[in-house]
Every structure is written in C-alpha cells, then in structure tokens.
C-alpha positions in Angstrom: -5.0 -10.2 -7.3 -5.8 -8.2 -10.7 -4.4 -4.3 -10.3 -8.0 -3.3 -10.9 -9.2 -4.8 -7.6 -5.7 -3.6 -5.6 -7.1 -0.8 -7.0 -10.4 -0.7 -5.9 -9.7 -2.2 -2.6 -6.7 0.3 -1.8 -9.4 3.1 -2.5 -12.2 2.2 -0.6 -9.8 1.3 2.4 -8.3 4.8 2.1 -11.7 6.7 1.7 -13.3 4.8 5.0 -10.1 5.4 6.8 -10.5 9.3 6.0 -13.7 9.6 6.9 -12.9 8.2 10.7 -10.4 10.3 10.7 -12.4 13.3 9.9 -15.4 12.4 12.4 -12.8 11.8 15.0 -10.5 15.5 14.1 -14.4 17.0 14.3 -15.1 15.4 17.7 -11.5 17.1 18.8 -11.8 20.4 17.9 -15.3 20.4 19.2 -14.3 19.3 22.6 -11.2 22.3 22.2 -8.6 19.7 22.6 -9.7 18.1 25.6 -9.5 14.7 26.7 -12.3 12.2 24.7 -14.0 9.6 25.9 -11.8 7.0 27.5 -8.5 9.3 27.4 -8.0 10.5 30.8 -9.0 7.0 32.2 -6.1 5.0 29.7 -3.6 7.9 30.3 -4.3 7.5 34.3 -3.5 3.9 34.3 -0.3 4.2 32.4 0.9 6.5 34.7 0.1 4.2 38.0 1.7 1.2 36.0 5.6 2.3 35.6 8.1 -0.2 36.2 11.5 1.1 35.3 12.2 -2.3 32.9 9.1 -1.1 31.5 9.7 2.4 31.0 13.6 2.0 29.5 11.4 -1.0 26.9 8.9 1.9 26.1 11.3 4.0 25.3 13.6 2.3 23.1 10.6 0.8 21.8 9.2 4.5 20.7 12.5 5.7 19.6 12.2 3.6 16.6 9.0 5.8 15.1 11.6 8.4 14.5 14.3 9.7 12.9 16.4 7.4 10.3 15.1 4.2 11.4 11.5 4.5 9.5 13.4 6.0 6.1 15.8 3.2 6.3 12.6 0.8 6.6 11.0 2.3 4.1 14.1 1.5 1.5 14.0 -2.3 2.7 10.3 -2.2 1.6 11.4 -1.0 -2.0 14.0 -3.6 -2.3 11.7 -6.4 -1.2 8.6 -5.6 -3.3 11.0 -4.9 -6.3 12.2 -8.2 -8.7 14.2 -6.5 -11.1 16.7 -3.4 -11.0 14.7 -1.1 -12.6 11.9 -2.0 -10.8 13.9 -1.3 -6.9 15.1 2.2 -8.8 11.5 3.0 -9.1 10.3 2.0 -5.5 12.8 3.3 -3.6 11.7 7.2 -4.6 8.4 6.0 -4.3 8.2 4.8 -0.8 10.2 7.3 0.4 8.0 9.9 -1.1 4.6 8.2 0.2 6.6 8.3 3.6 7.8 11.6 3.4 4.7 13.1 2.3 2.4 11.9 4.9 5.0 13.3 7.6 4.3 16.9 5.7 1.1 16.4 5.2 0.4 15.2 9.0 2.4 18.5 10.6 0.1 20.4 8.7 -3.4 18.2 10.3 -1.3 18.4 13.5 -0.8 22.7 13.1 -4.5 23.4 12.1 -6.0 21.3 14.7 -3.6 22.3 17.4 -4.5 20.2 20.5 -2.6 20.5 23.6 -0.6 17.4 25.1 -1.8 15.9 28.4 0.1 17.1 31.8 3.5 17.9 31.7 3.4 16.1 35.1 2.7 12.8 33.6 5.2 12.6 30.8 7.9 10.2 30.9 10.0 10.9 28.1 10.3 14.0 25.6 8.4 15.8 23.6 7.6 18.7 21.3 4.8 20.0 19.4 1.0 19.6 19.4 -0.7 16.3 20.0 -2.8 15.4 17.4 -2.3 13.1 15.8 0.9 11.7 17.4 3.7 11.7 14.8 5.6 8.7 16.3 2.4 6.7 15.7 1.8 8.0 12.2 5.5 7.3 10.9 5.5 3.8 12.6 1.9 2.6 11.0 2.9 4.4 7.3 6.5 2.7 7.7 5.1 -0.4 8.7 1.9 -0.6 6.2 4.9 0.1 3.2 6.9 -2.9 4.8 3.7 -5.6 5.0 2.8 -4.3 1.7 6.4 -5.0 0.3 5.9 -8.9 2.1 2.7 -9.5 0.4 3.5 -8.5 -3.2 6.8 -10.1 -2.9 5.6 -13.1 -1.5 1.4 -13.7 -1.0 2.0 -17.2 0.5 3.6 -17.6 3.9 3.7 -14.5 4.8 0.9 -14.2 7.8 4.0 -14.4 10.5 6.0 -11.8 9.3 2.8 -9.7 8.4 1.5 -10.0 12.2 5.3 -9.0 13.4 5.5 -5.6 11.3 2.1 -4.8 12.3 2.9 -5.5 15.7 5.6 -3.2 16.2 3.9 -0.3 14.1 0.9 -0.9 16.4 3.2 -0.8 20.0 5.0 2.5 18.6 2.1 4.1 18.6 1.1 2.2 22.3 4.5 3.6 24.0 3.2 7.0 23.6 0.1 6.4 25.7 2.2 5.0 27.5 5.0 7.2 28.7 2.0 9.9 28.9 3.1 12.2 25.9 -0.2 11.7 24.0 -4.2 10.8 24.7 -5.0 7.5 23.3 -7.5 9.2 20.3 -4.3 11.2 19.2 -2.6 7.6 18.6 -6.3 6.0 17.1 -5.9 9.3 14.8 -2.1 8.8 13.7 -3.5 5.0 13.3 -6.3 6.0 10.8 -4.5 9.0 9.1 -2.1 6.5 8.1 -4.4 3.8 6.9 -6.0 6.3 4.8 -2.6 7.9 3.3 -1.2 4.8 2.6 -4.5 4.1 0.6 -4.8 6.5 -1.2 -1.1 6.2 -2.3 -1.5 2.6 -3.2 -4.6 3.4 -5.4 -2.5 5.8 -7.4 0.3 3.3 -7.9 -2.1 0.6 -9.1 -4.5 2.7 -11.2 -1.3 4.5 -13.1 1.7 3.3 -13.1 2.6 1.3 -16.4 3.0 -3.3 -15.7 6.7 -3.7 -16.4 6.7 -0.4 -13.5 4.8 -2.4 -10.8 6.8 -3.7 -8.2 6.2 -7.2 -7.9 5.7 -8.6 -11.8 8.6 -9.7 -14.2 9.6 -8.9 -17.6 8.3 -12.1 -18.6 4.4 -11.8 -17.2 4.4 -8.5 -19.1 5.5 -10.2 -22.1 3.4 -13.6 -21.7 0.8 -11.6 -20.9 0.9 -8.9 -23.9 1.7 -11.8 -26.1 -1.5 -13.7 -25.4 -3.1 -10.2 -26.6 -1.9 -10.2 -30.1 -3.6 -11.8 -32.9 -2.6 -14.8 -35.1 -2.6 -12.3 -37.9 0.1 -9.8 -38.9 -0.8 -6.4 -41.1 1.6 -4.9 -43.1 1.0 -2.6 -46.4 -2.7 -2.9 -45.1 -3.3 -6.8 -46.0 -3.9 -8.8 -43.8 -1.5 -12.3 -43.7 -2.9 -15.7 -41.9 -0.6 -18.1 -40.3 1.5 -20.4 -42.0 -0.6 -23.3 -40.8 -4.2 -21.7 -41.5 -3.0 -21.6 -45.3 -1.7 -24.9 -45.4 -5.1 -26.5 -44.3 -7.3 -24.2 -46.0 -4.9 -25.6 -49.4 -5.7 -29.4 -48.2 -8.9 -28.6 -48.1 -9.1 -27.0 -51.4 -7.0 -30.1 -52.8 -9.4 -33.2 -51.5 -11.9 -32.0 -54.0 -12.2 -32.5 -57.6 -13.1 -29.2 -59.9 -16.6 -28.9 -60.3 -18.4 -30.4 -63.3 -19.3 -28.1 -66.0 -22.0 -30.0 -67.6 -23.3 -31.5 -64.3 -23.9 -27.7 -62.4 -24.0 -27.4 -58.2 -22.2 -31.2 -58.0 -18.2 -32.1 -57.9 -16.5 -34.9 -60.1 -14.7 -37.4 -58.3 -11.2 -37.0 -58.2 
C-alpha cells in the first residue's frame, strides 16, 4: 500500500474515530456523568455473574493495561516494524511517544470531563481517578493498535491470526473493567474510540512526513531501486547535457549507413 493512501486511510480513520468520541463525551457531560443507555443494565449483570476463577482471570487479565507491560509492548512493536538499525532507533522513540502522549493527553479528557465511577459497592478490584474514559482500556487498545500495526508492515501476508490475538486482548482489557465494576461500559467504548482516533492521527503524521529510508518497514535497497528508476538516462555537468553511451553509438550507425548527399543531384543520397 503507497504511503499516500496509509496516509489518507490513517486520517480519515482518526477523524471518524474523533468525532464518536466527541458525540459520545457530549452525551456524558449532558447526562452529568450518569449512567448512558445500556450502562447500569451491563454493569448489573457483571456483578450477578462473579465466579472467583473468573474474577482472579479478570484481574490478572486487566493488570496487564498498566504499568510496564504496555511500554515494554510498545518497544516490541518498534523492533518488529523496523528492518534495519537505524530504522528500530527511530521507532522505538516513536512508539513510545505516540503511547506516552495519548496517556497525557487522555488524563487531561478524563480531568475536564470528570465523571464519577459506578458504586463503590460493586467494585471488585481497585481503582482511582475519574471514569471517563477508562485508562486501562485506552493504554491496552493504543498498545495493541501499535503492536498489529508493527505485524502488518512487517509482514502484510499471514498475519490475520496474530492480528485477531492482539486485538483480542486489547479488546478484553478494556472488557475486565466492566467487568470487575470499576467503569460503565461507554467509558470503555470511549477509551476504545479515543484510541482509534490517537493512533490515527499519529500514523497520518508518520506517513505524510517522515523521509522513505525513515519508514519502518522499507529497506535501503527499495529507496534506492526506487530513486534510481527516477533518474534520467542523461547526466548534466558544466550545463551540457551528455546521452548514454549506447544512444551515441546507434545514432553514429545510423549516420554511417548513408552515403553523403549528392551535390549536383540536390534533396537525394548517393549510394554508398
């Protein structure tokens, strides 16, 4: 896929993501940070549906959208979308920096909007903080998004498996919270679509500025094949232009198959 339609793709992705996720932060703060739509009912059956097995799961499960693990994820993705040294130098500030930023740049969604968590009495696990969106789910799904897009420019063949496994556990992060009754399920579909649209808008940047031999994913050699078949035939130097070899030696052939012209006999050529 050309850079110009990552691009374009990347961009439009991000721009419908943050638009959900500005309808859906609207419908929040209009409602004061009360439950939406089918909240109290998905929270309610989590809550009747607590198995110990399931509850230990959930919370090892949702442990993972935190702390080092996502960071030490995010490096992985560098190192897999990178080919060449310089390349892996390159990714590894900038995944860690798209990760990092949308952590930043979610506290400060999460501090304006300021929406209470559901009961205390309902909470299986701990937390701290305001509930939208849900941090955990936000990490998980920016971690995970660098980590499928690391597969796919790496590899674009083969990779549907892996690609449905990463997604999987960025989705279930984001699942446990519901879950062990820390957050209402629109603070998870928020984390889900603020990340979505970080992550796009991040990926347009990389694809509309940074330089070929930069992009994670190409070789020294496409940049060279492919700024090779850009240059002419010709060569300028002194400001004259010089053809190939082979063009002057046919045009002197050509010149040598035929006899000087005639003087007496004007517009026709002598036989050789």
């Amino acid at each position: 896929m050309k850079r110009g339609d990552v691009a374009e793709l990347a961009g439009s992705c991000g721009l419908g993501a943050w638009t959900a996720f500005g309808v859906l932060t609207m419908a929040v703060v209009g409602h004061d940070g009360m439950a939406l739509f089918a909240d109290a009912d998905i929270l309610a059956w989590s809550v009747g549906h607590r198995p110990d097995v399931a509850v230990a799961f959930a919370r090892g499960l949702t442990d993972t959208g935190t702390g080092l693990v996502p960071y030490a994820l995010a490096v992985l993705a560098a190192l897999i979308a990178g080919r060449t040294p310089r390349q892996r130098a390159l990714a590894i500030p900038l995944c860690l920096g798209c990760l990092g930023a949308g952590q930043a740049l979610r506290y400060a969604v999460m501090a304006l909007v300021a929406r209470p968590r559901p009961p205390l009495t309902d909470w299986a696990t701990h937390a701290s903080g305001w509930s939208f969106p849900s941090g955990h789910t936000t990490t998980a799904a920016l971690t995970a998004g660098l980590l499928i897009i690391a597969v796919r420019v790496r590899g674009p063949r083969g990779t549907t498996p892996l690609t449905l496994v990463i997604g999987g556990w960025g989705a279930s992060v984001g699942l446990t919270r519901v879950y062990l009754g820390v957050h209402w399920f629109t603070d998870v579909v928020g984390g889900w679509l603020f990340a979505l649209g970080w992550l796009g808008l991040c990926l347009w940047a990389v694809a509309h500025w940074l330089p070929d031999r930069w992009t994670p994913g190409t070789t020294d050699t496409d940049t060279d094949s492919a700024r090779g078949t850009a240059e002419p035939t010709g060569s300028t130097a002194g400001g004259r232009t010089h053809t190939a070899p082979e063009q002057t030696d046919v045009a002197r052939g050509q010149r040598e198959g035929h006899a000087p012209d005639d003087p007496g006999r004007r517009g026709r050529s002598r036989p050789a």
